[in-house]
N, C-alpha and C positions, 0 to 999 in steps of 0.2 A: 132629467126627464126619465131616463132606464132607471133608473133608482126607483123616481116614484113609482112608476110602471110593475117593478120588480113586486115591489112592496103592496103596491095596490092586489097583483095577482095573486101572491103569497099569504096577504092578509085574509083572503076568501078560505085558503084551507088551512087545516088540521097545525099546529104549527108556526103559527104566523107570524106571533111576539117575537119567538126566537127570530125566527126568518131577520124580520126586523131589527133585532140588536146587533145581530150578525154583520147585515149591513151598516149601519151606526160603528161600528167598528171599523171596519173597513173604511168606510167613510175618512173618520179618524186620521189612518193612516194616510201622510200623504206618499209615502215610498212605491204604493202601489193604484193606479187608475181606480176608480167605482165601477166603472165599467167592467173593466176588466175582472174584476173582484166578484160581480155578479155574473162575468160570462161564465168564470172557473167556476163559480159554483150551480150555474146552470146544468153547466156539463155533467158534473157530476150527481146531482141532487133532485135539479129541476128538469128533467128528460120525463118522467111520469108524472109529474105536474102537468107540464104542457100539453103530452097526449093524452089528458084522462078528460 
């Protein structure tokens, strides 16, 4: 469900293919959470996404 969410939001801006493979990778991986994977990259990537 944050997945989708991630990707639904992502998919709106500039970007958003990547955004999307990005997680599809992560995905992939199972050594590390989805979750997780899209918090890390909140943190650092999606802070001006969310406030704009």
């Amino acid at each position: 469900m944050s997945a989708l969410l991630a990707m639904t939001l992502l998919d709106s801006s500039h970007g958003g293919s990547v955004i999307i493979d990005w997680i599809e990778v992560q995905s992939a991986s199972e050594s590390v959470p989805l979750s997780m994977s899209v918090r890390s990259w909140f943190s650092v990537y999606g802070r001006p996404l969310l406030h704009c």
